[in-house]
C-alpha positions in Angstrom: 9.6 22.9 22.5 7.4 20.1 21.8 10.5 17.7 20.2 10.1 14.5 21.7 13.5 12.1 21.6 13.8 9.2 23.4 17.1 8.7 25.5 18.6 5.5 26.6 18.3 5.6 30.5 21.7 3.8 30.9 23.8 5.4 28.6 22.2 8.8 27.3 22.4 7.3 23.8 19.3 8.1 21.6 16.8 5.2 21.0 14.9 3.9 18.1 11.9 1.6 17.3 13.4 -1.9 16.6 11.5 -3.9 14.3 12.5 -6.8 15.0 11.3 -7.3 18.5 8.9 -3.8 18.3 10.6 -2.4 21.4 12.9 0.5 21.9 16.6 0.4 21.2 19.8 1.8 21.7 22.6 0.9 19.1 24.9 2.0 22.0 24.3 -0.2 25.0 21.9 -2.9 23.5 19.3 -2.2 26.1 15.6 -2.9 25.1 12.6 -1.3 26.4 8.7 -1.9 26.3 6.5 0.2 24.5 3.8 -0.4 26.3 5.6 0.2 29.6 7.4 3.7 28.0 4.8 6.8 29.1 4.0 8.2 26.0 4.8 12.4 26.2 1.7 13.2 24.0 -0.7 12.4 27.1 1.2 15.0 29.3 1.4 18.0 26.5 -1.3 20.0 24.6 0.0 21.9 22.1 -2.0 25.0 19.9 -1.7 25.7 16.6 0.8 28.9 17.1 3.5 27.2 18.8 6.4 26.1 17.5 6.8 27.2 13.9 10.8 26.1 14.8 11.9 23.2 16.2 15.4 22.1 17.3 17.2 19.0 18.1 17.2 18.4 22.2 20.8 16.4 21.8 22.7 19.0 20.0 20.6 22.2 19.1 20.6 22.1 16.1 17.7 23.8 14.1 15.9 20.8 12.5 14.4 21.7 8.8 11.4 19.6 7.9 8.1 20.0 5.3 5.1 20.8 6.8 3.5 17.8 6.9 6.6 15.8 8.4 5.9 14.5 11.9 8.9 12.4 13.0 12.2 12.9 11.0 16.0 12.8 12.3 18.1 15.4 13.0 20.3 16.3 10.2 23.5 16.7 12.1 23.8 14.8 15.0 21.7 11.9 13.4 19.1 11.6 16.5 15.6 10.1 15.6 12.9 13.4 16.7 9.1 13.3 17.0 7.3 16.4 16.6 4.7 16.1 19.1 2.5 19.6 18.2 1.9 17.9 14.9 0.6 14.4 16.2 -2.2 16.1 18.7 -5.9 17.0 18.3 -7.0 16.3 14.9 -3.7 15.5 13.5 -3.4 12.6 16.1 -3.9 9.3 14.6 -5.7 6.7 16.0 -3.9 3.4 14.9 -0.4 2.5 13.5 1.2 -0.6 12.2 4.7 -0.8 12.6 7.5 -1.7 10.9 8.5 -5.6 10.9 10.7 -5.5 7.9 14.2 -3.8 9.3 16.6 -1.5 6.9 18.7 -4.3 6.0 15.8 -6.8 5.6 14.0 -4.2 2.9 17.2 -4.0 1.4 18.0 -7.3 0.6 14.8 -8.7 -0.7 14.4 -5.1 -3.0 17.9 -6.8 -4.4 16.2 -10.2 -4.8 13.3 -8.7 -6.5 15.2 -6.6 -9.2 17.3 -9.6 -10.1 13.6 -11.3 -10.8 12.7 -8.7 -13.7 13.5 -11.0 -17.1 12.5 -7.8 -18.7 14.8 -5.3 -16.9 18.5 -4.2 -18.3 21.3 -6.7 -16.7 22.8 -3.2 -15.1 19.6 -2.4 -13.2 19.5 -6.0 -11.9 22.3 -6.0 -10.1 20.7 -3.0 -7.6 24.0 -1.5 -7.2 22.9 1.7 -7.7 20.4 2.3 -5.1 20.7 6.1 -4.0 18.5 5.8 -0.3 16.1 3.6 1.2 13.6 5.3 3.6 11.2 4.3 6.2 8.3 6.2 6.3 4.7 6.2 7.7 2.4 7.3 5.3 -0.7 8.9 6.6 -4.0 6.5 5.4 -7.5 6.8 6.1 -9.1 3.7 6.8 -13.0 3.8 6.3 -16.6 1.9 7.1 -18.6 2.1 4.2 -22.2 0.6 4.4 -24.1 -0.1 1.1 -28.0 -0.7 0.3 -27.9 -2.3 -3.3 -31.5 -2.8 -5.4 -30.9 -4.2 -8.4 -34.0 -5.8 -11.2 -33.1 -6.9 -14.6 -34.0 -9.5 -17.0 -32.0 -13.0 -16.8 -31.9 -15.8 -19.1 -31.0 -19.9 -18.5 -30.1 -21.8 -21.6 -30.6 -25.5 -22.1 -29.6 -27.6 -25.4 -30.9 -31.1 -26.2 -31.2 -33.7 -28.8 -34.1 -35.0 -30.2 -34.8 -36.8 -32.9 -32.2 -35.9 -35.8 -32.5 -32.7 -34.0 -30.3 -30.1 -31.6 -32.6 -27.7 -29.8 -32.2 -25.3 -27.4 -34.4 -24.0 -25.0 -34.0 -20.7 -23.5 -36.2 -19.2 -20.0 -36.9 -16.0 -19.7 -36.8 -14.2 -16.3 -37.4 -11.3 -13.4 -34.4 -11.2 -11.5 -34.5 -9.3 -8.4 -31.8 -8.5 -5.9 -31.8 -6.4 -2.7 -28.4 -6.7 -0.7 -26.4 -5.1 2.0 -22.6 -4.7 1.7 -20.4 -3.7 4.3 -16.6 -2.8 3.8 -14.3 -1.8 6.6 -10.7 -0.3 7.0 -11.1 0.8 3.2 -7.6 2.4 2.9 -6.6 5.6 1.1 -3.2 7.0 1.3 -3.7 10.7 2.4 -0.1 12.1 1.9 0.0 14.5 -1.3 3.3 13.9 -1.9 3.2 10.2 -2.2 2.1 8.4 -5.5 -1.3 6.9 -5.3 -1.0 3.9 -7.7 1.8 2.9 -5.8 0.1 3.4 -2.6 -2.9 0.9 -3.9 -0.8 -1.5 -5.3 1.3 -2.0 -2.0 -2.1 -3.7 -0.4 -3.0 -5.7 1.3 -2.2 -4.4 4.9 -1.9 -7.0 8.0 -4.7 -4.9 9.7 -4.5 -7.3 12.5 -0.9 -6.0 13.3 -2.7 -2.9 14.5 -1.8 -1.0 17.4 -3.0 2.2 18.9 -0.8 5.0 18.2 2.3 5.5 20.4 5.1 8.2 19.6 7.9 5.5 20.4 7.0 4.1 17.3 7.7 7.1 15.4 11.5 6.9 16.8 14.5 6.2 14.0 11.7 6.8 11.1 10.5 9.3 8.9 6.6 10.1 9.5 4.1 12.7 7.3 1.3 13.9 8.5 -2.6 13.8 6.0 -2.6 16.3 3.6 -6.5 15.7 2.7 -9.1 14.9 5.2 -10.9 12.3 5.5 -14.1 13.9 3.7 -12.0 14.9 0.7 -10.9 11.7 0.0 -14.6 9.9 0.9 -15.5 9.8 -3.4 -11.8 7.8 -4.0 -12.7 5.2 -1.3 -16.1 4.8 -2.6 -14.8 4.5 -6.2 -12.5 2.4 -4.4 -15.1 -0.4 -3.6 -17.3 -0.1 -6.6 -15.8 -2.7 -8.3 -15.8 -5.0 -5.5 -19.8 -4.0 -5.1 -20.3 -5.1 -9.0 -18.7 -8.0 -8.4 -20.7 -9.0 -5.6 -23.9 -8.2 -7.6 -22.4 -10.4 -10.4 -22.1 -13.2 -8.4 -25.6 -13.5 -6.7 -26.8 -14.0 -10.5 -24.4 -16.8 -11.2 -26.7 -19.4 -12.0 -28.0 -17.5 -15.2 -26.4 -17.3 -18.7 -26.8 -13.9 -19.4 -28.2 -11.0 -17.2 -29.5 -7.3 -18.2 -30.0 -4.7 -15.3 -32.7 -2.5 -16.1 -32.5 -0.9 -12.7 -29.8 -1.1 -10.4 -29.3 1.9 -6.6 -26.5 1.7 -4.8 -26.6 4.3 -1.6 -23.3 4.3 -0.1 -23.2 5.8 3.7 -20.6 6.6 5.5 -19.8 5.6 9.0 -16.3 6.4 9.9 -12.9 6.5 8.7 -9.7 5.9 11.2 -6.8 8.1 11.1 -4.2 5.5 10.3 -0.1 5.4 9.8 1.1 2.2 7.6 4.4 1.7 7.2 6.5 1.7 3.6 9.9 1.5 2.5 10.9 4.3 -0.4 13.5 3.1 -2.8 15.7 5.7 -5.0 17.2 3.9 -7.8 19.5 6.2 -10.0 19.3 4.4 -13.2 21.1 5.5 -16.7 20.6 9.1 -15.3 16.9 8.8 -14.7 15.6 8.3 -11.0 13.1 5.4 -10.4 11.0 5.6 -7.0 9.8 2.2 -6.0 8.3 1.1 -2.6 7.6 -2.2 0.0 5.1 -2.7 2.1 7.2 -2.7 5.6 5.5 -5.4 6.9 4.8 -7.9 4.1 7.8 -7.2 1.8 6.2 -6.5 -1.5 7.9 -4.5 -3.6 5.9 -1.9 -6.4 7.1 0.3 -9.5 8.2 0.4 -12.6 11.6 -0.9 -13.3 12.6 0.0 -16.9 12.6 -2.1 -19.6 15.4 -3.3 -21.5 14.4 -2.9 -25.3 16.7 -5.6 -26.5 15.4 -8.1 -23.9 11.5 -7.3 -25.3 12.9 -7.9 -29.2 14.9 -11.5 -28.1 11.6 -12.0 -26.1 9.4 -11.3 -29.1 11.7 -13.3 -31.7 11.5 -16.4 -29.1 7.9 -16.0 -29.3 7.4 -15.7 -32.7 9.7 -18.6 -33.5 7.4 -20.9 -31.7 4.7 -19.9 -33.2 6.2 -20.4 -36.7 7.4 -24.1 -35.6 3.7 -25.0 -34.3 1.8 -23.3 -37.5 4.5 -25.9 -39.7 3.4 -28.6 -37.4 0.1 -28.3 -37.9 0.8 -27.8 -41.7 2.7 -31.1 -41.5 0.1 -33.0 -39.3 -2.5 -32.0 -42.4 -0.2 -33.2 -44.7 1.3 -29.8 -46.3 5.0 -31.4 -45.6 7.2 -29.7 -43.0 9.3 -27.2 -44.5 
């Protein structure tokens, strides 16, 4: 059965990625080994499509349950971190992975600093007391090279004022503005897991792409991993939408000198070169709030923390009257200053 666990060699115990020094771990015996120096199973195994429909736990038996598209989970009874090696091979085998530098108890305690932050939130969903499971999970990216040929041609204009005389004038050039660039974006990244939300996804950026490893199973061990959902051809119109507002913004700024600029004609041609099978890793937060379930995550190795924490409505109406009041006192100030009295 292609379940791959990872057994302690001097006690038996099962062994887990450790974040903090990126090395295998037993919580049994403290020992520590390399990654580097562990032989990874996948280079010994091939695996075909029909095999393996079920899998069970190596340590007790047990029948493990997973989604499709999970790839490394833990066994539900015995607790023992599993990697399901037929569904990290051939195409499904990913090329790089970044892993986890932000432990469990870490991602805990700074989600717990960042809900107390939210002036906004209700006091009762500040104190992050009622946080129903933190998960650490690779989520399944594509990370793409997109080359771009932009020709642009508009009309520009530069404006200058001057005084002459009793007079203010202003002078205004006319002209062709021409612009033929080349644009190259790499590790463009697109979450490719269907189940996971892609606004949160996007918003956990930026990545620490020079923490990038090539792929090893051991770092699958003691976390939840998913498999893509969409291939990297499917996804290819989301990453170029992706970058068109950092192309525009480019464009924008070769014209900076001028005051205003029309594009009559602008082509952008957009190839692509190749996208990276990728795993990145995120923390999942439950929060069961007032009977409604809030889903936030953290970027495993930068900390930052996205959602939508919800908003207490008598916090916005003292924040409003705040605001309001100041504006009332600086409208009677000025009032005052133009001699309209104070009250």
């Amino acid at each position: 059965m292609p379940v791959i666990e990872y057994k302690c060699p001097g006690c038996g115990s099962g062994m887990v990625f450790d974040s903090e020094t990126g090395m295998l771990s037993c919580h049994s015996c403290g020992r520590k080994d390399s990654i580097e120096d562990n032989p990874d199973p996948l280079t010994k195994q091939i695996f075909v499509e029909s095999e393996a429909k079920e899998y069970h736990c190596q340590s007790c038996g047990a029948v493990i349950m997973t989604e499709e598209e999970t790839t490394a989970t833990v066994c539900s009874f015995c607790g023992s971190a599993v990697v399901l090696g037929d569904r990290l091979t051939g195409k499904l085998a990913p090329a790089t992975v970044i892993p986890f530098s932000i432990s469990k108890e870490e991602a805990m305690k700074a989600f717990k600093k960042w809900c107390r932050k939210g002036r906004l939130t209700p006091s009762g969903f500040m104190t992050a007391d009622r946080v129903k499971g933190i998960t650490g999970m690779y989520v399944p990216f594509w990370l793409y090279e997109l080359h771009n040929g932009i020709e642009v041609q508009g009309l520009g204009t530069k404006v200058r004022t001057y005084r002459e005389g009793d007079y203010i004038c202003t002078e205004t050039q006319h002209f062709d503005v021409y612009r033929k660039l080349q644009v190259n974006y790499t590790r463009v990244p697109i979450d490719a897991a269907e189940k996971m939300n892609d606004e949160l996804m996007d918003k956990l950026e930026p990545f620490p792409y020079d923490q990038l490893q090539s792929f090893k199973t051991p770092y699958l061990a003691g976390y939840i991993a998913e498999k893509y959902s969409y291939s990297d051809e499917e996804l290819l119109p989301r990453a170029k939408d992706k970058i068109s507002k950092f192309i525009e913004s480019y464009i924008q700024s070769t014209v900076a000198g001028y005051a205003t600029v029309n594009f009559a004609h602008k082509q952008i041609d957009t190839r692509f070169v190749h996208a990276d099978y990728a795993l990145l890793p995120v923390w999942v937060v439950h929060y069961d709030y007032n009977k409604l379930e809030h889903t936030f995550a953290m970027n495993g190795q930068t900390g930052k923390v996205v959602g939508k924490p919800p908003i207490s409505k008598a916090k916005v109406a003292v924040w409003f009257a705040s605001l309001s009041g100041v504006s009332f006192l600086s409208l009677k100030l000025v009032s005052w200053m133009m001699g309209g009295g104070f009250w």
